[in-house]
N, C-alpha and C positions, 0 to 999 in steps of 0.2 A: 267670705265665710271661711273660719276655722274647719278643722276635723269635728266632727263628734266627740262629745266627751269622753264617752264610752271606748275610744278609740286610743285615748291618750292612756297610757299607764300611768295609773294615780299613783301617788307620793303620799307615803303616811305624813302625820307632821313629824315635826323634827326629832327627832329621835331617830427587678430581672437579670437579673444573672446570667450572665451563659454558660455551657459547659466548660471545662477545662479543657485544653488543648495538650495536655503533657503526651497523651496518648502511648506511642511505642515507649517514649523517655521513661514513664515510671514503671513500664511494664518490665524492661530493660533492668530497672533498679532493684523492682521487687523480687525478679527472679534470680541478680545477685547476690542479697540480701537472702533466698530462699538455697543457696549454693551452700552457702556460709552457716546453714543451719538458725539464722537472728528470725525466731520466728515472732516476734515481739515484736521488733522493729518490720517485718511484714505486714504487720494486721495493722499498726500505727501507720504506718506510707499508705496503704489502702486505702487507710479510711478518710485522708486529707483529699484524696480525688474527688472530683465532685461528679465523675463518671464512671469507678469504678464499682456501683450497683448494679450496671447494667452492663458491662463486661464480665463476656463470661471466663477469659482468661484470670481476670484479676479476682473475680468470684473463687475461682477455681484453687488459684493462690491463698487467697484469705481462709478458704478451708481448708483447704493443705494446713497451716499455720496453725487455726486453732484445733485440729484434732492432735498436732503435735502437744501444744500446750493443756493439751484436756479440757480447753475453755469452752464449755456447754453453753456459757452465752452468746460468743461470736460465731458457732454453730447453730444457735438458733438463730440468729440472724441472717446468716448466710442462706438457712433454709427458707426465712423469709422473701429474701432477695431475688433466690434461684425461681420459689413458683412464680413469679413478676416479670421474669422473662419476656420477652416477644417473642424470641427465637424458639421455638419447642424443643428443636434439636438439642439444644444448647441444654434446655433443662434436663434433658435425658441426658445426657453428658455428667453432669454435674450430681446429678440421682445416681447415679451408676459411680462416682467417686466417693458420693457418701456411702454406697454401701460398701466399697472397698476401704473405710475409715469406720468400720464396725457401727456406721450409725445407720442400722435398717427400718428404724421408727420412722423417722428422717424422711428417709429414702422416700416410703412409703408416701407421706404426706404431700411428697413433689409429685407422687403418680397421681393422686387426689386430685389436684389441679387442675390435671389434660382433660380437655376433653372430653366429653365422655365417649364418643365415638373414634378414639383416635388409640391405633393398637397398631404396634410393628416388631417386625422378629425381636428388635433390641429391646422392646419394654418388654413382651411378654416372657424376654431370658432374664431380663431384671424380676419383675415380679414373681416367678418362682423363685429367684434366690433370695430374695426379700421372707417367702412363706417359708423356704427350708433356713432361715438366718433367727426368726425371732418366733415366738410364741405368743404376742401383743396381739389381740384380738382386734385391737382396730386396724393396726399395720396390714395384719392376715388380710382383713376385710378387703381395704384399700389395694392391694394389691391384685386381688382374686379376681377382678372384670378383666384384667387382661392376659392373667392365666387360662381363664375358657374362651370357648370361642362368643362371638357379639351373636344373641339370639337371634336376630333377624338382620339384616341389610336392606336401607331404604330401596321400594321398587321401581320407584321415578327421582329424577330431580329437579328441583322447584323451577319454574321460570323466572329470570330478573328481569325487573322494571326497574331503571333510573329513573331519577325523581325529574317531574317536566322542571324549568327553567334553566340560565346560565349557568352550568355549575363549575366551569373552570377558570376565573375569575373569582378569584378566593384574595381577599384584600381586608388583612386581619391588623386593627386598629396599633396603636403603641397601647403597649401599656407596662407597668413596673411590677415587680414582685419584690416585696424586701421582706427577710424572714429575722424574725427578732425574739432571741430565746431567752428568755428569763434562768434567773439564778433556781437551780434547782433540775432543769430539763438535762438530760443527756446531750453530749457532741453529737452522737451518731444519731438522733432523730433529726436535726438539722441539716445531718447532712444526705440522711434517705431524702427528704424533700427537696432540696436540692437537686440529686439528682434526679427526683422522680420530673421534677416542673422542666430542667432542661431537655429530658427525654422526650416530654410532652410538645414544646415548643419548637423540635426540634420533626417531628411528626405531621405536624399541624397542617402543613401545606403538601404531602403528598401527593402525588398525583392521583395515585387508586384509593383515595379517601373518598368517593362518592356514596352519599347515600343512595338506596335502593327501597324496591320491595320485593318481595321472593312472592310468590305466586305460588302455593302448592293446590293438589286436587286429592277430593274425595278422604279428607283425614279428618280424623277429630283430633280436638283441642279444650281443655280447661281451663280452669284459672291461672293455675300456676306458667302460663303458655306452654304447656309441653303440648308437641304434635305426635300423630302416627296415623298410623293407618287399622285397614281394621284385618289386617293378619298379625299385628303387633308391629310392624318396622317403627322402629322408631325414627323419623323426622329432626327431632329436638327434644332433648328430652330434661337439660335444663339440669342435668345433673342425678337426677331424681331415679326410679325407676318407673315405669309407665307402668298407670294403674288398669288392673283389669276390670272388663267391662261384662257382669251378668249378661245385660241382655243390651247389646248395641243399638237394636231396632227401638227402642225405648226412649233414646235419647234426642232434644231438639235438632233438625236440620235448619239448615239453610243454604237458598243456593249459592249465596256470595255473602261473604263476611271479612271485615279487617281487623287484626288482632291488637287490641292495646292491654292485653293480659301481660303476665310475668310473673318470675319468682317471688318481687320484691312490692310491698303497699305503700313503699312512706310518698309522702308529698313528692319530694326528688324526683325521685320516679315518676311520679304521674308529671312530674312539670316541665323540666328535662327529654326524660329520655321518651314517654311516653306519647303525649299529645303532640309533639316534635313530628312525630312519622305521619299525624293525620293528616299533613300540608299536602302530600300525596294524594290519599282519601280527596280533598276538596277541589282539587284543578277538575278544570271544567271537561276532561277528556278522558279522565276516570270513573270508574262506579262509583255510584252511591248506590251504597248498599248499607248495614247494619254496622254497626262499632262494638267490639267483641272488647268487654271491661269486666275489670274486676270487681266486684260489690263495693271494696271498700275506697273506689275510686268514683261510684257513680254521683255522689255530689258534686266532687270536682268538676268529674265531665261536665253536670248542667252548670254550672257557673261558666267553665268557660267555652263551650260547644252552642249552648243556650243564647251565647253573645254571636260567638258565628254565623248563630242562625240554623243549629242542625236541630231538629225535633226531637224531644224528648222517645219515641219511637222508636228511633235509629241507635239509642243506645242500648244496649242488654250488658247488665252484668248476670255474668258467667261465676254460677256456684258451682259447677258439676261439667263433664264432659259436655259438647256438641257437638255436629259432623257438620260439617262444612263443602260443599259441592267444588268451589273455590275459595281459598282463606288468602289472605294478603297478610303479610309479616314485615312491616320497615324495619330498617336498619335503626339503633340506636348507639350513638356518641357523641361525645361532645366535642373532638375536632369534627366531627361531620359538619357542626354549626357554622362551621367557621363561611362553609359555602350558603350566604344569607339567603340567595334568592331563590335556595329549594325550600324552605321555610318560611318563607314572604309573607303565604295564604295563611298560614297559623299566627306566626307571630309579630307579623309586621301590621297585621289585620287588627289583632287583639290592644295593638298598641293605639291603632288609628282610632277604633272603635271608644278604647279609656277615654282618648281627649276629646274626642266629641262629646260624650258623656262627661268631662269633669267642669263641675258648677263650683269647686271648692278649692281654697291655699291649702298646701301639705306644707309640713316642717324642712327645712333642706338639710338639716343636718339631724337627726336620728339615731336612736339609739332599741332595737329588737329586743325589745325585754320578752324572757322565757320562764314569768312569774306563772303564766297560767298553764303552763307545761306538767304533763304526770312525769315528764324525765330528765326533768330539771335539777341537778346536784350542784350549780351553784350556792353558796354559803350564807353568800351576803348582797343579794341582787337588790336588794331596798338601799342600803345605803350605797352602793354603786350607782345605781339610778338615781340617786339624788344628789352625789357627787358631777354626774353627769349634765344635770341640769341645768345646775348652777353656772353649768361650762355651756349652757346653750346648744345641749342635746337631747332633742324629747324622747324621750321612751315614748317608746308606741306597740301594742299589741294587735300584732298581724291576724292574730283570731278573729278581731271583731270588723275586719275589712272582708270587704266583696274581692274576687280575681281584678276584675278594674280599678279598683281602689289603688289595690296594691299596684298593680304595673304605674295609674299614675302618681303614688308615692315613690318609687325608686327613680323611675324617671324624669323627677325634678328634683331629683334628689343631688346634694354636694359631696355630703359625708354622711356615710353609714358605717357603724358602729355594732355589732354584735358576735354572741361568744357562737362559734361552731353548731349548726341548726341549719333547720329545712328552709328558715326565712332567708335564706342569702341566695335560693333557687332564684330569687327574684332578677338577681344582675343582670339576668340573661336579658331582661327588659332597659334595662338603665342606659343612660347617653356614655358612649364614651369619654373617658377622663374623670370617672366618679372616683371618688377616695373611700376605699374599704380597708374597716380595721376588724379582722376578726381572731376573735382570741379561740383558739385551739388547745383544750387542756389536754398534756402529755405526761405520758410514763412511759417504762420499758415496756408494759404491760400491752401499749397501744401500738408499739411497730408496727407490727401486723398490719394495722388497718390503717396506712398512711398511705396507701395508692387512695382507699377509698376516699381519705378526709382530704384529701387535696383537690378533690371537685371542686370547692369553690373557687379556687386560687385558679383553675381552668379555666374555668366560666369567667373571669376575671382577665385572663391571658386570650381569650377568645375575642370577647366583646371591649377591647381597651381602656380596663381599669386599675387603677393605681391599687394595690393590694398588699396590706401589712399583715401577716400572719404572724400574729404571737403566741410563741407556744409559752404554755401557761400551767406553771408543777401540778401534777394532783396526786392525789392519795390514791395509789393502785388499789388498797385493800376495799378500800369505800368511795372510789371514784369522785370524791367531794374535791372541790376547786373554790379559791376565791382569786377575783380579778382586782388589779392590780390601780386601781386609781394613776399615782406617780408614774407607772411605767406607761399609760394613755398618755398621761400629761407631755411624756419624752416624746413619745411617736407625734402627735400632732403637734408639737412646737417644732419638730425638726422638719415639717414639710411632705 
């Protein structure tokens, strides 16, 4: 038996890399080069490193460089760079040099980053000079949590649980990255990804990478996951500030609950980083207790909880505050994964469960059409799609599949095929050695957000998939893309 019709996206008619090794050698060059006053030649040597985004030395240097040149663009990059950090220290360092480079806007936006619990003599001497440097009322803003004092300090701290199974036995598949930029994309977006994926894979196998769970007592928590207590400490607070509560006694108890709230609603989230933590939740020597969700996650959850076996019961989406007698909080990331057998119960489960369940052939080569998307700014996804087919790739709309559907689509899957989107959360299911081509539309506009857009190139580096990320021009003003038929045709002829 085929898919469902309904499943195929219909056709109108016709009509891996590694780092760089240069290490001391170019640092050695650049700050020859920065003797000599070539500060051109500086920012041009930097940016051939495929590790100097995350040196803070060479950061350091590259901003030196462009406040000489007055280049407000490789300033803002730099600023993008510096909050990306690992190192915090490092980013205080380097906030502390932009505002010695008269850029306190700048500055400001790297305090934004930290933490929100995280204040030391040297920020909060930065952040007043930030408030006496500019008049910027967002800068003021951003800087002013670490000019006062933190309103409360938590009054316990949580308990950690590691996750039961083998977790140090971390044996992370091959897989390739090849990043292929079209005529039109900037040098330096290819080579932030670059360095962002060697930094990644270079992490991956740490040793204090385990996931956990944090145990707090007696706090509430809402949707957004922020925690506290009820003299206000704030716990986590996500950023956000912690909302105040009329009448505390008002609101639902429980006396054990597991949090799969958070900031953020998309799919990713809930697929990812979310239901990841509940492998915890279901070992047989833990509570079961309630599953603390967001509303706009509660379908999800029954799709694939529902499959688990957890009762519809057990889930509560969370619109408003609850107090919690005991709340459990897991760890989310995705080097976490890389440790399979603390996620076994989740997803090794969900996988076992599809193929018992599958009575039907899926297409092996595939193409994620995002025709029925309200955020779709592709151009020309009908005639792509029909370009594609002709090549023996079905378009398929992920909308109209079950969670088992899909895991057993990726996972007999050969090649998959789509532009940047929450259907590629799926890899995390797929066999080793799948061939993903996914188009990424870029501009200067998107730097920013290329720590986030390289999740699936992770997930890919994680789980041992071959991954072609093509960045693909788009119109900053109006965000519209069209993909590239010839340039598919290059990557999958070349292997």
């Amino acid at each position: 038996m085929t898919l469902p019709a309904e499943v195929l996206s219909p056709l109108p008619d016709a009509q891996s890399s590694a780092p760089s090794s240069g290490g001391s050698k170019i640092l050695q060059r650049v700050e020859a080069l920065a003797a000599k006053g070539r500060w051109r030649k500086v920012i041009l040597t930097i940016r051939n490193d495929a590790d100097a985004a995350d040196n803070q030395q060479l950061l350091g240097h590259r901003l030196h460089a462009a406040a000489e040149l007055g280049n407000k663009v490789e300033i803002r990059f730099c600023q993008t760079a510096i909050a990306e950090l690992g190192n915090i220290g490092d980013r205080i360092k380097l906030a502390a040099m932009l505002l010695n480079l008269h850029s306190p806007i700048q500055a400001a936006a790297i305090l934004a980053k930290l933490p929100s619990d995280y204040g030391t003599p040297r920020t909060r001497q930065i952040a007043k000079r930030i408030r006496r440097a500019t008049k910027d009322r967002r800068a003021r803003k951003q800087a002013r949590r670490f000019v006062a004092p933190a309103p409360h300090a938590p009054q316990n701290e949580p308990v950690v649980h590691r996750f039961p199974g083998i977790l140090d036995d971390v044996r992370v598949p091959p897989s390739r990255l090849e990043i292929v930029r079209l005529d039109g994309v900037a040098p330096e977006i290819e080579e932030r990804l670059r360095a962002i994926s060697a930094q990644f894979a270079e992490n991956l196998t740490r040793a204090d990478k385990f996931p956990f769970v944090s145990e707090y007592r007696d706090v509430f928590i809402n949707e957004m996951g922020q925690i506290w207590t009820e003299d206000g400490s704030a716990s986590h607070s996500s950023g956000r500030p912690i909302p105040a509560l009329r009448d505390p006694t008002s609101v639902p108890i429980y006396d054990e609950a597991i949090s799969c709230t958070g900031p953020h609603k998309g799919y990713f989230e809930w697929l990812v980083k979310r239901l990841s933590g509940l492998s915890w939740r279901l070992a047989p020597d833990t509570p079961d207790c309630p599953i603390l969700l967001r509303k706009e996650h509660r379908g999800l959850a029954s799709d694939a909880l529902g499959a688990l076996g957890i009762s519809e019961d057990k889930m509560i989406a969370v619109e408003g505050p609850v107090f919690c007698r005991r709340l459990y909080v897991a760890t989310s990331s995705i080097a976490n994964l890389a440790r399979t057998d603390a996620y076994a119960r989740v997803y090794a489960e969900l996988i076992a469960i599809a193929d018992r369940r599958n009575d039907h052939e899926t297409p092996r080569r595939f193409y994620i059409s995002r025709r029925d998307s309200a955020r779709r700014s592709m151009t020309n996804e009908i005639v792509f799609e029909e370009a594609l087919a002709h090549r023996g790739i079905v378009p398929i709309l992920l909308s109209k599949l079950t969670l088992l559907d899909k895991i057993n689509l990726f996972r007999n899957a050969e090649l998959v095929v789509g532009g940047h989107g929450a259907g590629l959360s799926h890899l995390l299911f797929a066999k080793p050695g799948l061939r993903v081509v996914e188009i990424l539309p870029a501009s200067p506009a998107t730097v920013k957000m290329l720590g986030v857009q390289s999740c699936f190139t992770r997930l890919s580096t994680v789980f041992g998939h071959n991954h072609t990320l093509v960045l693909q021009p788009m119109n900053a003003a109006t965000s519209e893309w069209s993909p590239d038929i010839a340039a598919i045709d290059r990557i999958l002829a070349a292997g």
